[in-house]
py3Dmol code that shows the C-alpha trace and the ligand (Angstrom):
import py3Dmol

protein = """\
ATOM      1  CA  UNK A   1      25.109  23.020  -9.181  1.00  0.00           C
ATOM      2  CA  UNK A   2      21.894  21.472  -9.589  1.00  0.00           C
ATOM      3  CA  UNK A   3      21.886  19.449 -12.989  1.00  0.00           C
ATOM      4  CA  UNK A   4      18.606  18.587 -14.450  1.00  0.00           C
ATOM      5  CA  UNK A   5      17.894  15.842 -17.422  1.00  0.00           C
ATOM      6  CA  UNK A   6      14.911  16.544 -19.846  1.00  0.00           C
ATOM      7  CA  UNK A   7      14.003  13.427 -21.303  1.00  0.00           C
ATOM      8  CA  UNK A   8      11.241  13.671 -23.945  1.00  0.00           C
ATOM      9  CA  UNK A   9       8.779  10.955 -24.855  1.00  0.00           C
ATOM     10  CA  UNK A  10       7.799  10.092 -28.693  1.00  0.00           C
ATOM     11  CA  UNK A  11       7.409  12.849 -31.248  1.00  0.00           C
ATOM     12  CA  UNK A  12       5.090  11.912 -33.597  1.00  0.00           C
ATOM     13  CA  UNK A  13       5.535  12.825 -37.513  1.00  0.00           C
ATOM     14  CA  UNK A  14       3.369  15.073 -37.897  1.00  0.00           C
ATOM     15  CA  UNK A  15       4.093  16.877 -34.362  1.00  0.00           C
ATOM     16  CA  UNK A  16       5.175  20.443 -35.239  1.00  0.00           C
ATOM     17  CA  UNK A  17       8.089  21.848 -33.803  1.00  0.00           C
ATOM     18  CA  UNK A  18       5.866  24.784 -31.543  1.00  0.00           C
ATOM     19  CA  UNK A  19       4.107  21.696 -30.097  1.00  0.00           C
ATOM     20  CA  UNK A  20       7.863  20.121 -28.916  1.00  0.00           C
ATOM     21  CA  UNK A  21       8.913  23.531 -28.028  1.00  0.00           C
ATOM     22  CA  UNK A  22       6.454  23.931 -25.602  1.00  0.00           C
ATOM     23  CA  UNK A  23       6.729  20.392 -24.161  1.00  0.00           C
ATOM     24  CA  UNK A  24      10.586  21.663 -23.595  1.00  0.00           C
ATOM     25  CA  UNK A  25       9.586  24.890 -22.327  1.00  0.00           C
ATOM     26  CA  UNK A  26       7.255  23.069 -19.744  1.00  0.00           C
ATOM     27  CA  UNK A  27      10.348  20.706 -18.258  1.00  0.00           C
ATOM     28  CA  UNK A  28      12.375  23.825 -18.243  1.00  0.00           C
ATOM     29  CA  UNK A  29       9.789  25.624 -15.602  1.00  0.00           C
ATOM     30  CA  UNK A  30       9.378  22.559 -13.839  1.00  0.00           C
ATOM     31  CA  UNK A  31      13.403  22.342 -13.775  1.00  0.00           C
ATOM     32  CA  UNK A  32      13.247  25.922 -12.608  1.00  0.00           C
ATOM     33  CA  UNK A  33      11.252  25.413  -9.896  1.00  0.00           C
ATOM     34  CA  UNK A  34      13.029  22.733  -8.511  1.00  0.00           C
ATOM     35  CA  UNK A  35      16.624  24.608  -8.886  1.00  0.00           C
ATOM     36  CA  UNK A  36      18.004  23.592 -11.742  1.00  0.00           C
ATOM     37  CA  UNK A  37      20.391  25.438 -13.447  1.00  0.00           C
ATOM     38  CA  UNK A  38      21.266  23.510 -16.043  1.00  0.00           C
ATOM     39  CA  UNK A  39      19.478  21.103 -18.054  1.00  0.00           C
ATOM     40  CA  UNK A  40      19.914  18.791 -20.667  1.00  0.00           C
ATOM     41  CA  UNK A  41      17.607  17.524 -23.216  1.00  0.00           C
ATOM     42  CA  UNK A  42      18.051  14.776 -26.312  1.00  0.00           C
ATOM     43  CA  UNK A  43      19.443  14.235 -29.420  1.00  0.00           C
ATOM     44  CA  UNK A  44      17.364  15.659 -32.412  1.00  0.00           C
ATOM     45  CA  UNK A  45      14.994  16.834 -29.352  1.00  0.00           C
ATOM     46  CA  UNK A  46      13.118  18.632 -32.519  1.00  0.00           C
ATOM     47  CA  UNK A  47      11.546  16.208 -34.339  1.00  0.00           C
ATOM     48  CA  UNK A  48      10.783  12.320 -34.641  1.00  0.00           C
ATOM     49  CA  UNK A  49      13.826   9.850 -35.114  1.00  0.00           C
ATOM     50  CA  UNK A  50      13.148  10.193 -39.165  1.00  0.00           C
ATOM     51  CA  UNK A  51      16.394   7.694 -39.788  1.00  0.00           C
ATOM     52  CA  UNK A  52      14.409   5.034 -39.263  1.00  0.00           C
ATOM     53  CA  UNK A  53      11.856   5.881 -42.389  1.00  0.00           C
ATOM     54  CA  UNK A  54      13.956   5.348 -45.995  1.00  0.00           C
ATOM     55  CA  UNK A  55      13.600   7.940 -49.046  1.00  0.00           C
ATOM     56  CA  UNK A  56      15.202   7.603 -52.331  1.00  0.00           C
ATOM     57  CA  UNK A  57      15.792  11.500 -53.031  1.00  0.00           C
ATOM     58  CA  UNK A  58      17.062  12.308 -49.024  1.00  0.00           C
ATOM     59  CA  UNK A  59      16.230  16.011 -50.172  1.00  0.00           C
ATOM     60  CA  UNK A  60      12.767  15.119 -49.291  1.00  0.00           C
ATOM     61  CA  UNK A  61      13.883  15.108 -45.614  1.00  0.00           C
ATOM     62  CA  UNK A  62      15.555  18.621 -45.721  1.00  0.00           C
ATOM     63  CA  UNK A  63      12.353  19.934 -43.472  1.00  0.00           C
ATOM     64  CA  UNK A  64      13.745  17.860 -40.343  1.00  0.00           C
ATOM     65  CA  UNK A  65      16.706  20.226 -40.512  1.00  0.00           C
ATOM     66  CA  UNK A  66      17.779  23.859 -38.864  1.00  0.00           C
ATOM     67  CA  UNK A  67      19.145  25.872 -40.870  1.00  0.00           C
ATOM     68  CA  UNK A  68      19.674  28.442 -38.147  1.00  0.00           C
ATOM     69  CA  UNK A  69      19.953  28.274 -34.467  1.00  0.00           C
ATOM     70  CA  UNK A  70      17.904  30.046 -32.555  1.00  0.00           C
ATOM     71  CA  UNK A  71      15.170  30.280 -35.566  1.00  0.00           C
ATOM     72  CA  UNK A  72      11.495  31.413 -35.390  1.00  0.00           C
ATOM     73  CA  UNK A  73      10.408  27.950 -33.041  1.00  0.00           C
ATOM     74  CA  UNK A  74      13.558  27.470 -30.743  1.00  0.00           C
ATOM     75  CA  UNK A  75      13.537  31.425 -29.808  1.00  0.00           C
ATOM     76  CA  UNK A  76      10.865  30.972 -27.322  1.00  0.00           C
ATOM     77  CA  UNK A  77      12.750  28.556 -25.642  1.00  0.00           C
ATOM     78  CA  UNK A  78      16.086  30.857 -25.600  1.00  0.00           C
ATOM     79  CA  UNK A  79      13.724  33.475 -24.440  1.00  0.00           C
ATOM     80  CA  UNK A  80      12.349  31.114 -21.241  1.00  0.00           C
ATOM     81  CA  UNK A  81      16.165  30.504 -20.661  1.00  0.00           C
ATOM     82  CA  UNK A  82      17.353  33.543 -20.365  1.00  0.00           C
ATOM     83  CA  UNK A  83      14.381  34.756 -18.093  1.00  0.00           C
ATOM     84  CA  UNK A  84      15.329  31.960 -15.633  1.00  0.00           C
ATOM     85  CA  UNK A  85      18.558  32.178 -15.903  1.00  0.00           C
ATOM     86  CA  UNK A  86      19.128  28.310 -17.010  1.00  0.00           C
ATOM     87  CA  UNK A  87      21.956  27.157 -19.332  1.00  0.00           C
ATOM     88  CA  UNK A  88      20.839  24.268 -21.144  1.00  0.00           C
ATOM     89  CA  UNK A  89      21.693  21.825 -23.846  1.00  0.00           C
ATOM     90  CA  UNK A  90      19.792  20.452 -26.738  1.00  0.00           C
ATOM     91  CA  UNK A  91      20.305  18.272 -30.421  1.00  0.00           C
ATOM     92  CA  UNK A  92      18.564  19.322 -33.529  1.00  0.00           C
ATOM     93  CA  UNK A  93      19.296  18.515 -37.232  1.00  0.00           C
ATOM     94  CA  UNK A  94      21.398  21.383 -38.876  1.00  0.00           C
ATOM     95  CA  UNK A  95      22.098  22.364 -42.311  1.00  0.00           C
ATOM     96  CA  UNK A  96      24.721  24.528 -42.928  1.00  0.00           C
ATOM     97  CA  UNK A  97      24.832  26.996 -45.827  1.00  0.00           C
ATOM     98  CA  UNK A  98      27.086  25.073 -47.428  1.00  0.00           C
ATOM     99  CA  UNK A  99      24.922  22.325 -47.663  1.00  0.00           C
ATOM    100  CA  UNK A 100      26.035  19.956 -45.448  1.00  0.00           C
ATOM    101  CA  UNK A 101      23.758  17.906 -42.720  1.00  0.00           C
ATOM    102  CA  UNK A 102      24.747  17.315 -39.216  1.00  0.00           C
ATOM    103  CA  UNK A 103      23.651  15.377 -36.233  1.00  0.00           C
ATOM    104  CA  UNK A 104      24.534  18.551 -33.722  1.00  0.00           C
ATOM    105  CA  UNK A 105      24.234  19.504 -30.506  1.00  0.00           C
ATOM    106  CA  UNK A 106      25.053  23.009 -28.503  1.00  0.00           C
ATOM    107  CA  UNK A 107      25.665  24.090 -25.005  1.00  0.00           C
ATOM    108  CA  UNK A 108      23.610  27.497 -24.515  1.00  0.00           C
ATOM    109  CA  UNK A 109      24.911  30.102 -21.702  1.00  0.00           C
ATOM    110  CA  UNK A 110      22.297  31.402 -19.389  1.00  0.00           C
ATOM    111  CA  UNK A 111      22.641  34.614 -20.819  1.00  0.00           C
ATOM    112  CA  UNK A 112      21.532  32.749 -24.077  1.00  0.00           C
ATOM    113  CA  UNK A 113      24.439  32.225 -26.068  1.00  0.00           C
ATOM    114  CA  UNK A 114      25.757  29.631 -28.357  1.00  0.00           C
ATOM    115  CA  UNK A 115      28.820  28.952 -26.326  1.00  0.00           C
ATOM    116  CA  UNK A 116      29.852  25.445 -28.345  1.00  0.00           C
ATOM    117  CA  UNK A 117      28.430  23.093 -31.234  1.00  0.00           C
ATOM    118  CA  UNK A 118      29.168  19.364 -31.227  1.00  0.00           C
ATOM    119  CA  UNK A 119      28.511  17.611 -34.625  1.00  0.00           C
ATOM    120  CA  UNK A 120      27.621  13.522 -34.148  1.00  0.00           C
ATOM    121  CA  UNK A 121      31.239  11.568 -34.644  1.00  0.00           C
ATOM    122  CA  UNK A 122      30.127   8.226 -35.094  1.00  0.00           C
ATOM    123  CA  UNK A 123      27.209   7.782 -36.940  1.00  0.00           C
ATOM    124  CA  UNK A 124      25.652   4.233 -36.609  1.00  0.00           C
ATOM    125  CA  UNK A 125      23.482   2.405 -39.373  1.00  0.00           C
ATOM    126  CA  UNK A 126      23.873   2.087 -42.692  1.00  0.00           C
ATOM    127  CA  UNK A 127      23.447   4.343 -46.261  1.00  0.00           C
ATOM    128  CA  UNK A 128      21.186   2.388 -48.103  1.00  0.00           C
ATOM    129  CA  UNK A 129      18.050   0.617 -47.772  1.00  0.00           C
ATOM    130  CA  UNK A 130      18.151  -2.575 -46.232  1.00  0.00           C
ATOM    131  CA  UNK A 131      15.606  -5.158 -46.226  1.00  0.00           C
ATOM    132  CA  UNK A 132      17.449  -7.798 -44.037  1.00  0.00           C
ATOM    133  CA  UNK A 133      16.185  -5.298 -41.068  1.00  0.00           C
ATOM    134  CA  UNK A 134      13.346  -4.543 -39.088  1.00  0.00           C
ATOM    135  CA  UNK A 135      13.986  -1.507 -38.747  1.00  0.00           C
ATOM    136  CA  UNK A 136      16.156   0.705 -40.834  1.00  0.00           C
ATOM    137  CA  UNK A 137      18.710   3.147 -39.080  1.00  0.00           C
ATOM    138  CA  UNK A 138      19.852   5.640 -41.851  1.00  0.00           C
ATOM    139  CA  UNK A 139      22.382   8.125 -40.181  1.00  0.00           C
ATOM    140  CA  UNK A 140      25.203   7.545 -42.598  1.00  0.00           C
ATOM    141  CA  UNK A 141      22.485   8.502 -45.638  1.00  0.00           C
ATOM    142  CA  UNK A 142      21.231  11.629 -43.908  1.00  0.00           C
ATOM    143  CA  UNK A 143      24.405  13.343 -41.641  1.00  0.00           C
ATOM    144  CA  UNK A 144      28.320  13.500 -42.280  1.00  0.00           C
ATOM    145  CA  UNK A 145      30.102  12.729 -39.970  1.00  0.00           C
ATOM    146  CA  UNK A 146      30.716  15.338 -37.668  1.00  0.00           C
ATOM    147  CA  UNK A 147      33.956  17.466 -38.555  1.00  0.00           C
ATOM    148  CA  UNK A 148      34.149  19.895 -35.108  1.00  0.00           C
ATOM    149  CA  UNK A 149      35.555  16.582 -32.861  1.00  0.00           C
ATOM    150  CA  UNK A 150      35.574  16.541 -28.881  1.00  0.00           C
ATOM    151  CA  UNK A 151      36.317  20.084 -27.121  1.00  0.00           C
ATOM    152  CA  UNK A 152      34.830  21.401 -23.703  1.00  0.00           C
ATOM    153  CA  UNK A 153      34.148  24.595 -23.446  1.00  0.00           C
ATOM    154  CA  UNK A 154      33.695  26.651 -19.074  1.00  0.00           C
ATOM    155  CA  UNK A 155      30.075  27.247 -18.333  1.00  0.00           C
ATOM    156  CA  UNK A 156      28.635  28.442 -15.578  1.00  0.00           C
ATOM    157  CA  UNK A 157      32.379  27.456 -13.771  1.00  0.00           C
ATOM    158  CA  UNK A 158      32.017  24.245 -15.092  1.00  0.00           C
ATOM    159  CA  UNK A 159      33.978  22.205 -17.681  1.00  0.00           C
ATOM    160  CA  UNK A 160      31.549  21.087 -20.297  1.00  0.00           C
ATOM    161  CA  UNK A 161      31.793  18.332 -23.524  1.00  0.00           C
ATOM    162  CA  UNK A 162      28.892  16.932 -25.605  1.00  0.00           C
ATOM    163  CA  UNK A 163      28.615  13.694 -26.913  1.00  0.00           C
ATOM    164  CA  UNK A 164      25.683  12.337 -29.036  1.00  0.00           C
ATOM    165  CA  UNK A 165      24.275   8.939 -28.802  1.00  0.00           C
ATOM    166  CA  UNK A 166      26.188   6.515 -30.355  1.00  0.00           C
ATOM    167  CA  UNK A 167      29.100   8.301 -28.978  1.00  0.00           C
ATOM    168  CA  UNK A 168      28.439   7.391 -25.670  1.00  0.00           C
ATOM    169  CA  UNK A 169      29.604   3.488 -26.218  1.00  0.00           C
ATOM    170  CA  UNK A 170      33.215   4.421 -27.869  1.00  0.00           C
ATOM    171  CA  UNK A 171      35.782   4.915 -25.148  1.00  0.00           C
ATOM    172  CA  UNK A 172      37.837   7.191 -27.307  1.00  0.00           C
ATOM    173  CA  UNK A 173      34.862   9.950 -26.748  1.00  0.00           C
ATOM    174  CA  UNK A 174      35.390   9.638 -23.360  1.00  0.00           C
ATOM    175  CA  UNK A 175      39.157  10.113 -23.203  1.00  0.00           C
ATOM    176  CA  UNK A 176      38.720  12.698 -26.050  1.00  0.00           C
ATOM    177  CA  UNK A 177      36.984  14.809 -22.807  1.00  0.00           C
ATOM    178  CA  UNK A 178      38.852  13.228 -20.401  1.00  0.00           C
ATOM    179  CA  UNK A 179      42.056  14.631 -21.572  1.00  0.00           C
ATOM    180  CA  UNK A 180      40.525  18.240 -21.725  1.00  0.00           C
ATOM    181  CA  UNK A 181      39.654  17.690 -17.669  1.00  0.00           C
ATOM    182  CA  UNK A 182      35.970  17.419 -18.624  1.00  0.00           C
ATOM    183  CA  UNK A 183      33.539  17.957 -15.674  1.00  0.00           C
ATOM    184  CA  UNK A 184      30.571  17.327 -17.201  1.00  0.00           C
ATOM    185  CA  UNK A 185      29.339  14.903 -20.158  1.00  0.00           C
ATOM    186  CA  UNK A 186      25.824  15.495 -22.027  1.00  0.00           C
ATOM    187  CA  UNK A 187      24.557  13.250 -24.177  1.00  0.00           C
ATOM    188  CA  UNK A 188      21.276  12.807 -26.038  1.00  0.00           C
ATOM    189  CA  UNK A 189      20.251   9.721 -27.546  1.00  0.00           C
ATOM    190  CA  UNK A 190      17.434   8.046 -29.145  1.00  0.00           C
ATOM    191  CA  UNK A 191      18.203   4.054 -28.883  1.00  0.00           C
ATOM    192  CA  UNK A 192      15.743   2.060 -30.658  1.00  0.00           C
ATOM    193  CA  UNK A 193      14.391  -0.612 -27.882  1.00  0.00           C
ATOM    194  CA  UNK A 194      14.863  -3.994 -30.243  1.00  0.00           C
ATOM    195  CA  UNK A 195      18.567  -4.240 -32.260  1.00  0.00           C
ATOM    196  CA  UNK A 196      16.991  -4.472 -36.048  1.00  0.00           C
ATOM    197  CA  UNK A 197      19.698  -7.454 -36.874  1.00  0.00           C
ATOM    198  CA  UNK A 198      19.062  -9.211 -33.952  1.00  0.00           C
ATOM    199  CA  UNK A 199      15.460 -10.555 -32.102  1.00  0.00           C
ATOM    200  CA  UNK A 200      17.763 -11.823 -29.330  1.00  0.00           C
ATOM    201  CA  UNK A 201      18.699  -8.424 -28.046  1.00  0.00           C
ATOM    202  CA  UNK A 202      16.087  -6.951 -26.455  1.00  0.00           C
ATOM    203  CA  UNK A 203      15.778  -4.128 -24.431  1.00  0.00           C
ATOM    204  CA  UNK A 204      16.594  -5.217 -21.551  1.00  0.00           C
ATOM    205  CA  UNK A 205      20.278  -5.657 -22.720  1.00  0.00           C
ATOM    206  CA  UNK A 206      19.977  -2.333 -24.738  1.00  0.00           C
ATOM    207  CA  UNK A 207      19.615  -0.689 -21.477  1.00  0.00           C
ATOM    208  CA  UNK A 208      22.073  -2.671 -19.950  1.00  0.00           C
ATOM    209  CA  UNK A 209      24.582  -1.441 -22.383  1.00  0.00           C
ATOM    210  CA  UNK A 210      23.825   1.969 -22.599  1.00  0.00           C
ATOM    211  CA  UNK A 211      23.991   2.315 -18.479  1.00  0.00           C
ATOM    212  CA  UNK A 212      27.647   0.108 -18.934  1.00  0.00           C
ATOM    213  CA  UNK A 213      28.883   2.729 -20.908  1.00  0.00           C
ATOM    214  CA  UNK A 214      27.712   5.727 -19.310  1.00  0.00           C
ATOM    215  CA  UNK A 215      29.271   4.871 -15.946  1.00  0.00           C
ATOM    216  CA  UNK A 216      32.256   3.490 -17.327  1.00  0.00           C
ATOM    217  CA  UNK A 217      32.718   6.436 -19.235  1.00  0.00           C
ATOM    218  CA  UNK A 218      32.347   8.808 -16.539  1.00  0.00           C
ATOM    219  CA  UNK A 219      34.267   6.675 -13.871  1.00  0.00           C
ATOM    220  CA  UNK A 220      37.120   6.340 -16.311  1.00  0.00           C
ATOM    221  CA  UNK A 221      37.901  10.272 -16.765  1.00  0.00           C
ATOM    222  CA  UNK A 222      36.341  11.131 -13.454  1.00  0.00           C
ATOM    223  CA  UNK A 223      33.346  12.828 -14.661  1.00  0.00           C
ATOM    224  CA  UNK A 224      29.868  14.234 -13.982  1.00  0.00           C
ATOM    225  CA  UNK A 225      27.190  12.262 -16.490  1.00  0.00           C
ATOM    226  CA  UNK A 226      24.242  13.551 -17.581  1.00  0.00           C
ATOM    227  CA  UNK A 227      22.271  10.783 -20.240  1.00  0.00           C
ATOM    228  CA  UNK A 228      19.033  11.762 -21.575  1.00  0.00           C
ATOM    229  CA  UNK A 229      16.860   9.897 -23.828  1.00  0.00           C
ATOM    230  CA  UNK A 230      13.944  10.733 -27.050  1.00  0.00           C
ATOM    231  CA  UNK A 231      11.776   7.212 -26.176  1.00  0.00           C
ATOM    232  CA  UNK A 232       8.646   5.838 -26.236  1.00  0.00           C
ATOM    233  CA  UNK A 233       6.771   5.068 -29.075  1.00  0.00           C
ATOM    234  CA  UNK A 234       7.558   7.074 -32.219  1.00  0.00           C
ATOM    235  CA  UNK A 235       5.176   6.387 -35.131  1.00  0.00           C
ATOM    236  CA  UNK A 236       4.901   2.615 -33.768  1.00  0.00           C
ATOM    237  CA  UNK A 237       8.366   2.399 -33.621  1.00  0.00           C
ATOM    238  CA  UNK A 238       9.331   2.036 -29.678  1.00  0.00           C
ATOM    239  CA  UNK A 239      12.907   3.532 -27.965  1.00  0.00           C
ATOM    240  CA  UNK A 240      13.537   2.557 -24.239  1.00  0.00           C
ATOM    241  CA  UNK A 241      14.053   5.860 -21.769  1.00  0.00           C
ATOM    242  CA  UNK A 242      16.324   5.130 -18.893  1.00  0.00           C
ATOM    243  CA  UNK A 243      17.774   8.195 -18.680  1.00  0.00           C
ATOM    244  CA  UNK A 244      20.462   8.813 -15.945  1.00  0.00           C
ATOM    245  CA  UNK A 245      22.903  11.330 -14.107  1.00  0.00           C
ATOM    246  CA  UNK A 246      25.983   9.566 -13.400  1.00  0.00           C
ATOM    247  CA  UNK A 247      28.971  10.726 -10.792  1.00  0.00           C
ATOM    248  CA  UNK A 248      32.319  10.684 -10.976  1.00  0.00           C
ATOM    249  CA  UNK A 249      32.783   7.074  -9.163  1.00  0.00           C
ATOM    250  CA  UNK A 250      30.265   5.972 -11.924  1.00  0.00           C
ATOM    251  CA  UNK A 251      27.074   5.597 -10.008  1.00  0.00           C
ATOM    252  CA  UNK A 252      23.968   6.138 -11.052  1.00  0.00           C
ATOM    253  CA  UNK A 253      22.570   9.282  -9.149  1.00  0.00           C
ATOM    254  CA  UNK A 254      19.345  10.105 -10.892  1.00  0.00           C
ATOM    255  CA  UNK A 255      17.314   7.771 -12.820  1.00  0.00           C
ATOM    256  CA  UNK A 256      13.652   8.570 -15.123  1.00  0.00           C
ATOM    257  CA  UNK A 257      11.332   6.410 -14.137  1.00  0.00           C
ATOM    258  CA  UNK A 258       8.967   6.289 -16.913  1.00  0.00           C
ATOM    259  CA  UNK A 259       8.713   6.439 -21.184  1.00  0.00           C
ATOM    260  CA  UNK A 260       7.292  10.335 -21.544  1.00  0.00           C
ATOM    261  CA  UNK A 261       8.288  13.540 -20.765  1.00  0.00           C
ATOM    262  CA  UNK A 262      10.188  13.268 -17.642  1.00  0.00           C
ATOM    263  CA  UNK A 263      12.378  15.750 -15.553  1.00  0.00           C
ATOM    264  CA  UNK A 264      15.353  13.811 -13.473  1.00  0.00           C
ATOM    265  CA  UNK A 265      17.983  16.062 -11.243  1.00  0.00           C
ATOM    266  CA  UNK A 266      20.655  15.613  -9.670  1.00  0.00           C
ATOM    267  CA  UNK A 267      23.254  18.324  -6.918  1.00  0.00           C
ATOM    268  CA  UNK A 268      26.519  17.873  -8.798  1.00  0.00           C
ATOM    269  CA  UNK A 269      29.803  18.483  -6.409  1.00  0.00           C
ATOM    270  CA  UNK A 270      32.256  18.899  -9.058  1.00  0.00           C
ATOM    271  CA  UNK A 271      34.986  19.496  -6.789  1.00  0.00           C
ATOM    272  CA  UNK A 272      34.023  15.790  -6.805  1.00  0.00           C
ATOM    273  CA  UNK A 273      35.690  15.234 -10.306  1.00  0.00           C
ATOM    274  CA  UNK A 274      39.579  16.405  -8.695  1.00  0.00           C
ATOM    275  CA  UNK A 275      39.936  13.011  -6.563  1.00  0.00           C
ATOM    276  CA  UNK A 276      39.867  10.493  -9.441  1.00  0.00           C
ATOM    277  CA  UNK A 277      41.216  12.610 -11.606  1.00  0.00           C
ATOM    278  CA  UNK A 278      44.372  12.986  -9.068  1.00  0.00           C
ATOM    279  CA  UNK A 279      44.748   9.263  -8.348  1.00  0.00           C
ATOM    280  CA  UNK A 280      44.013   6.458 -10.509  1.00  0.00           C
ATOM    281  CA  UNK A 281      43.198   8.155 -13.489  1.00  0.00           C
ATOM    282  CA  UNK A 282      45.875  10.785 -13.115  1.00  0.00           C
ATOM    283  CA  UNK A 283      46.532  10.859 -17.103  1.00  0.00           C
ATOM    284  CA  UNK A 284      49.590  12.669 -16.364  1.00  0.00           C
ATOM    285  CA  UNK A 285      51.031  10.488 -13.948  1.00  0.00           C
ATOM    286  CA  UNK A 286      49.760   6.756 -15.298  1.00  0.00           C
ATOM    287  CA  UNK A 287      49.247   7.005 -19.307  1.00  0.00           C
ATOM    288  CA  UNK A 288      51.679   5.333 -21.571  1.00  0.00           C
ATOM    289  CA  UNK A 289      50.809   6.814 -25.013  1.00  0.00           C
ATOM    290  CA  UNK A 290      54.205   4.862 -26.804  1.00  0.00           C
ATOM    291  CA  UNK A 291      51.560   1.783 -26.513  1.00  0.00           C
ATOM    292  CA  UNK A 292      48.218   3.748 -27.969  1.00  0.00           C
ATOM    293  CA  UNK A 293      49.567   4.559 -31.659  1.00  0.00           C
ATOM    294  CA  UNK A 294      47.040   1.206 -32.884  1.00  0.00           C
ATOM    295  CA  UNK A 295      44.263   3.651 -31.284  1.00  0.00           C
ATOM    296  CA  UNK A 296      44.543   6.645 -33.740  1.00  0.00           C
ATOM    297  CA  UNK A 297      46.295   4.919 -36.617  1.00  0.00           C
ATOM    298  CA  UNK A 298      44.023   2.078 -37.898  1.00  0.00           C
ATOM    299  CA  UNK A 299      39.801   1.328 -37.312  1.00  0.00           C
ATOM    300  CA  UNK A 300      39.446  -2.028 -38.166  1.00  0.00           C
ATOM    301  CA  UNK A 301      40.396  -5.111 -36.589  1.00  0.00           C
ATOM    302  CA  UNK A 302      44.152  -6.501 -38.219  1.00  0.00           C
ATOM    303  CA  UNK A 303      44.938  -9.755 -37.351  1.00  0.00           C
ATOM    304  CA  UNK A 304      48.419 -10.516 -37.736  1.00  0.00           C
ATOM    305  CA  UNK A 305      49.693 -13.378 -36.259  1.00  0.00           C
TER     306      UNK A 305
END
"""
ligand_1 = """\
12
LIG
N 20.898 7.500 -32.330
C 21.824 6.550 -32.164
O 23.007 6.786 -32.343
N 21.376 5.325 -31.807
C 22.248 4.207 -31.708
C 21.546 2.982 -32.124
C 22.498 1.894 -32.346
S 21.877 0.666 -33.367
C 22.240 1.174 -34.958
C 22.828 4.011 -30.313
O 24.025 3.737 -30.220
O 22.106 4.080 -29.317
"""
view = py3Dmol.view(width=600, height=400)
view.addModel(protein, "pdb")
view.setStyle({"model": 0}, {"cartoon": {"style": "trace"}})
view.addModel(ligand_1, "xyz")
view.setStyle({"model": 1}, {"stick": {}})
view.zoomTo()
view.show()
C-alpha cells in the first residue's frame, strides 16, 4: 500500500473551515495521482491551534468544535474520498451531545465510513492562565481527556491505531497498539517550535524529540509510522513541520521538506511488520508482565528508598 502524509501549514484565525477543506481536498488529488491510498492528515487539521490563545468563559471557543462528523464543510472532502477511493485520517475538535469536548481523531474507510474514533489521552499544558509562559498551551482547559483509549481497528487489510500528538512521546501508547499487532500508527500533531518554559529548547531539539519517539515507537512494536504535522506560522505563533513515515526497523522513510502544505509518501510492505514482531519483540515469547504492575498502578514518580 502506498501511504501518503498530508501535512498542513498555518491556519490562520480567521481562515474558515471551506478554505482548509479545500487545501485538504487539493493534497488528497495530488495523493491520488501519485497512488496513494491512504492518507493521513493532522491533529485539529480544522482550525488554528486555539490552545495557545486564553479565554475566561471557554464557551467562547465552542465554534472551534464539530459537533457532527461529516457536517456541512468536511462532506466535500468525504465526497472526494469516496470518488477516489482513498481511506484517510484526520483530527478535528468534537463536541458531543452530551457536552463534552474532545481532542479526536477518526480513520475513514474508502467507501466513506467512520470505521474508528480516537479521543486525545494525554493532554499536555495546563488549565489556567499562566503568565510565567510565553506561550500558553491550554488543552487540559478546553478537552477531557479522552475516554475511548488505544484500539486498532482492519482497514483496507491493514491493522490500524491513532494516536494524537502528545501521545506520540509516551511509550505506553505504543505498547497499547503494539499489543493489538498494530500495523500502522497515525498521528497528528501540532508542536509549538520554542518549549514556552524553556528559551534553551529550541527547535532543533523539539524535532529531535519528536523523530526519537516516532522511530522508537514504531521499532519497538514493529510498526508502520505515519507522523504528520499542523506548522508554520499560526497567528505569529510558529510550529516546526518535520513530518515523517517511519518503518518497522524505525527508519525514517519519507520526510516533508518544507513548513506549508506538503504531501510526503511512502510504499508500505506490511508483511514487513511480521519479522520484528516474531523475534525480538515477540510479546508473547519475551514480556514479563509480573515486573510491569508500577506501569498501570501509579503516575507519579515514588521514591522509596
Ligand atoms: N498538541 C500537542 O500535544 N503538542 C505537544 C506540545 C508539548 S508542550 C506542552 C506535543 O507533545 O508535541
Amino acid at each position: 500500500m502506498i501511504v501518503g502524509g498530508a501535512q498542513i501549514g498555518g491556519i490562520q484565525k480567521a481562515e474558515p473551515r471551506a478554505t482548509v477543506v479545500a487545501r485538504m481536498m487539493a493534497l488528497m488529488e495530488q495523493a491520488h495521482r501519485q497512488g496513494v491510498q491512504f492518507l493521513v492528515y493532522p491533529e485539529m487539521t480544522l482550525t488554528t491551534f486555539f490552545p495557545r490563545f486564553y479565554v475566561e468563559d471557554r464557551a467562547e471557543f465552542d465554534h472551534w468544535f464539530e459537533t457532527e462528523m461529516p457536517n456541512a464543510a468536511t462532506q466535500p472532502l468525504f465526497d472526494l474520498a469516496r470518488r477516489l477511493g482513498m481511506g484517510f485520517t484526520f483530527g478535528y475538535c468534537e463536541l458531543t451531545p452530551e457536552g463534552q469536548h474532545f481532542n479526536t481523531s477518526i480513520i475513514v474507510s474508502p467507501g466513506g465510513e467512520i470505521l474508528s474514533t480516537y479521543r486525545k489521552t494525554h493532554l499536555p499544558g495546563h488549565a489556567d492562565h499562566d503568565p510565567a509562559r510565553t506561550h500558553q498551551h491550554l488543552e487540559k482547559r478546553y478537552f477531557l481527556a479522552g475516554d475511548t483509549g488505544f484500539n486498532v481497528v482492519r482497514n483496507q487489510g491493514v491493522i490500524m491505531g491513532m494516536a494524537i500528538c502528545n501521545d506520540r512521546r509516551w511509550p505506553e501508547t505504543w505498547r497499547s497498539l503494539g499489543l493489538q499487532g498494530v500495523e500502522l500508527v497515525t498521528i497528528g500533531y501540532n508542536t509549538p517550535s520554542q518549549n514556552n518554559l524553556s528559551a534553551e529548547e529550541g527547535i532543533e531539539r523539539r524535532v529531535y524529540h519528536h523523530e526519537l519517539s516516532v522511530c522508537a515507537g514504531a521499532y519497538q512494536n514493529s510498526t508502520y509510522a505515519v507522523a504528520v504535522a499542523k506548522c508554520g506560522l499560526e497567528d505569529g505563533n510558529h510550529m516546526f513541520a518535520g513530518s515523517i513515515i517511519v518503518d518497522p526497523d524505525g527508519f525514517v522513510i519519507a520526510r516533508a521538506t518544507g513548513e506549508g502544505d506538503e504531501l510526503i509518501l511512502a510504499e508500505c510492505d506490511f508483511d514487513k511488520c511480521a519479522f520484528g514482531k516474531s523475534t525480538v519483540f515477540n510479546f508473547a515469547a519475551h514480556r514479563r508482565i509480573e515486573h510491569y504492575g508500577r506501569i498501570t498502578n501509579q503516575t507519579g514518580v515514588r521514591i522509596e528508598v
